[in-house]
C-alpha positions in Angstrom: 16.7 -19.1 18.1 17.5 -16.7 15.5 20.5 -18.6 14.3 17.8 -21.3 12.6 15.0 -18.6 11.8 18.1 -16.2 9.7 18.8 -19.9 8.0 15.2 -20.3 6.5 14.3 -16.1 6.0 16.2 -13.4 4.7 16.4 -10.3 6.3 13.7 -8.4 4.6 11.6 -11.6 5.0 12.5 -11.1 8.8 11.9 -7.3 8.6 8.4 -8.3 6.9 7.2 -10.9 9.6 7.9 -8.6 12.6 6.4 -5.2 11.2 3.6 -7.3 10.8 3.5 -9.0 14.1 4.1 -5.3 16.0 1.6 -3.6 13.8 -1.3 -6.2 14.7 -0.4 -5.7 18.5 -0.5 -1.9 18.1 -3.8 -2.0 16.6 -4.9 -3.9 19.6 -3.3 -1.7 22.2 -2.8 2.0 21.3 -6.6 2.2 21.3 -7.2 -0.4 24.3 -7.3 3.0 26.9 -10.8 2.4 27.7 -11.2 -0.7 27.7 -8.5 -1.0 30.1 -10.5 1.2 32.1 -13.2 -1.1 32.4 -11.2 -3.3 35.0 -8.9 -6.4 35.0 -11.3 -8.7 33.4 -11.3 -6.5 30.3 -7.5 -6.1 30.8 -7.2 -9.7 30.5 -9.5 -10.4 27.6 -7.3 -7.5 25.9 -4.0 -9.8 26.1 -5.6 -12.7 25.2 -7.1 -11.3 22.3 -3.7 -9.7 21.6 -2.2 -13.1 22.1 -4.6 -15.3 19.7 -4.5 -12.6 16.6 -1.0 -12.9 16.3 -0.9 -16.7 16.8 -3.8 -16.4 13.9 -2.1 -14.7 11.9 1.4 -16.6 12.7 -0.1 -19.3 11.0 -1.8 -17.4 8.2 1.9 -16.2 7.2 3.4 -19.5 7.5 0.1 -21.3 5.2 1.6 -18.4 3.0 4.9 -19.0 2.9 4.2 -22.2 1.8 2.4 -21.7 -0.9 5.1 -19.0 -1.7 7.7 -21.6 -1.9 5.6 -23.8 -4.5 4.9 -20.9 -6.3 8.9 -20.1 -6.8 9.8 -23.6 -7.8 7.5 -23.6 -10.4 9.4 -21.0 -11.8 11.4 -23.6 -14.0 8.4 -25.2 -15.2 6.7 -22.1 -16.4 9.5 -21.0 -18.1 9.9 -24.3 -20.2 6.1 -24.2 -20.7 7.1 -20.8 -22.2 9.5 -21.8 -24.9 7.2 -24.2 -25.8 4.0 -22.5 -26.3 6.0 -19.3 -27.6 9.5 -20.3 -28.7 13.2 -19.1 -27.6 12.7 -15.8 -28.3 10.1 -14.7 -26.1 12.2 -17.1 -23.4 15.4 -14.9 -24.0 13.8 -11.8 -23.5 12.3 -12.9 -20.0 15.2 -14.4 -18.9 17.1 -11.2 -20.2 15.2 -9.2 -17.8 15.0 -11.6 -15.0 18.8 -11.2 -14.9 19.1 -7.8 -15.2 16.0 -7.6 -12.4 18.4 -9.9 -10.3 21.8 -8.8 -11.1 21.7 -4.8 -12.6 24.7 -3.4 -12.9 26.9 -6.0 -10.4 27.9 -7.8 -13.8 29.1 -6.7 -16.6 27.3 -7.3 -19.8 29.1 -10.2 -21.5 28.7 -11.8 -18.0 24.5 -11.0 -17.8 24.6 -12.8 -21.9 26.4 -15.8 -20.9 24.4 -16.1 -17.8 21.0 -15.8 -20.0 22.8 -18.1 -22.6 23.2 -20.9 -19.7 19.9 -20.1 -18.1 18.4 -20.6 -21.6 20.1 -23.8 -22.1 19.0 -25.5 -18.8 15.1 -24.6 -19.6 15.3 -26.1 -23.2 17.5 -29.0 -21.9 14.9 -30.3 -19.1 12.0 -31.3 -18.8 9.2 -30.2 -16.3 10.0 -30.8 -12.7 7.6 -31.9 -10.1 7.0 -29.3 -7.6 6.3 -30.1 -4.2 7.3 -28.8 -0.7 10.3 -30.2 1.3 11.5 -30.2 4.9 13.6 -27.5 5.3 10.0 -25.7 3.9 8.5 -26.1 6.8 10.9 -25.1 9.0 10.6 -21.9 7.0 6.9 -21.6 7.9 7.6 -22.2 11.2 9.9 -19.3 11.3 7.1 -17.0 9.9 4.8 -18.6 12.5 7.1 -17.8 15.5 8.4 -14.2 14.3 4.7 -12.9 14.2 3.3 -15.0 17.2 6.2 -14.1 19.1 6.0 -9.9 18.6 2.9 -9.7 20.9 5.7 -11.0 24.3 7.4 -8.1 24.8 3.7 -6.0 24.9 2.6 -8.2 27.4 5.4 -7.8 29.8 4.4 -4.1 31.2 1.3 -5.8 32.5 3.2 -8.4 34.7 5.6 -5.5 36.4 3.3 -2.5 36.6 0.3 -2.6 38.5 -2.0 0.7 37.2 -3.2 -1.0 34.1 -3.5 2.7 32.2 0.3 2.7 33.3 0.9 -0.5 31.3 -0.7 0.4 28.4 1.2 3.1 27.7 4.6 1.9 28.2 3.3 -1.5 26.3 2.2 1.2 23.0 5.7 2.8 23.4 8.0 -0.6 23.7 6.1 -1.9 20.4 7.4 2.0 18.6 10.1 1.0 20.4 10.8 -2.1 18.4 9.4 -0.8 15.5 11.9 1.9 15.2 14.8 -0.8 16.2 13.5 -2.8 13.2 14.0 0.3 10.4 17.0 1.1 12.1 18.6 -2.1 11.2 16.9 -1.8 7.7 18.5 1.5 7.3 21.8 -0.3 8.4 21.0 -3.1 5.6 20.4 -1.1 2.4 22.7 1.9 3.7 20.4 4.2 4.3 20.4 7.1 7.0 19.5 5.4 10.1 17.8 7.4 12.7 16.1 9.1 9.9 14.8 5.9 8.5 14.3 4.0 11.9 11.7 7.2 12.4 9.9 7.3 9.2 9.7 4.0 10.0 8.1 4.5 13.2 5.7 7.1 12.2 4.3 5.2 9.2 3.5 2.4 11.7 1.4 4.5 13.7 -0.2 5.5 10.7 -0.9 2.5 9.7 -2.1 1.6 12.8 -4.6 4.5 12.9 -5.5 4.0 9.6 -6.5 0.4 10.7 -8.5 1.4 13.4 -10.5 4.1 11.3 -11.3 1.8 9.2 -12.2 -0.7 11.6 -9.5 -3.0 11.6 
């Protein structure tokens, strides 16, 4: 499955849509104890509620990417719409910065020129494109949708093996860290960072959050 989903998202897209999906199901669950207490009718209302906010929000973050991937096509058209409300220069020094945004210091400057030169010249050189969403698009939405709907699984499982429910719970809160720190260890690995050391940060700052969210409400 992830073979088709590491097709459509990039890795910190991937990163994105499962600390998401993990955080939603944390604020559920680390604060769940007493209402687990309350018997397996509660129990069950807690997993289905778990079950249904990610699906929501699955969806939410697919709706999103969508509009995300309008929003990056029309890229070209702004930037013709650009040179002809306020002329090449102000076009040249965007696309100067977009490069070295992009690029930094991976090319060397006669390269990052030519590359604005050429950019330049395909903006004044065409027309406006229409902007609209294609199939592979949705494919990508689809991944979003099943890497957030599918991170509330694995804190369901405890509660088909383990019979004390307060039992569950807690090895359900500490398989989602679990993941969480997984997740920011292969970050770490990504951008070369140190990788327990990261993996933890990253694992603390999610239970943060996660407090955070439940102060507040959330």
């Amino acid at each position: 499955m992830m073979t088709w989903i590491s097709r459509h998202l990039d890795p910190a897209e991937r990163m994105t849509e499962l600390l998401f999906g993990l955080i939603m199901t944390l604020t559920f669950t680390l604060g769940a104890g007493l209402l687990v207490q309350e018997g397996p009718c509660a129990t069950r209302d807690l997993l289905i509620g778990v079950i249904g906010c990610n699906l929501a929000w699955g969806l939410i973050d697919g709706l999103l990417y969508l509009f995300n991937v309008l929003f990056a096509r029309g890229a070209h058209n702004r930037a013709v719409r650009l040179f002809q409300r306020k002329g090449g220069e102000v076009l040249d020094a965007r696309l100067a910065d977009y490069v070295q945004e992009t690029f930094g210091t991976w090319i060397i400057p006669a390269t990052r020129e030519a590359l604005t030169r050429d950019l330049r010249a395909t903006i004044v050189g065409s027309p406006p494109r229409p902007v609209t969403w294609q199939r592979d698009d949705f494919i990508g939405a689809l991944a979003s949708f099943v890497l957030v709907a599918s991170t509330s699984l694995p804190a369901l499982l405890p509660f088909l093996f383990i019979d004390d429910r307060m039992t569950a719970l807690r090895v359900s809160n500490g398989l989602m860290i679990l993941l969480v720190y997984a997740i920011g260890y292969q970050w770490a690995a990504s951008i070369d960072a140190p990788r327990h050391r990261t993996a933890l940060s990253m694992a603390l700052l999610g239970v943060l959050v996660v407090g955070i969210t439940i102060a507040l409400g959330g």
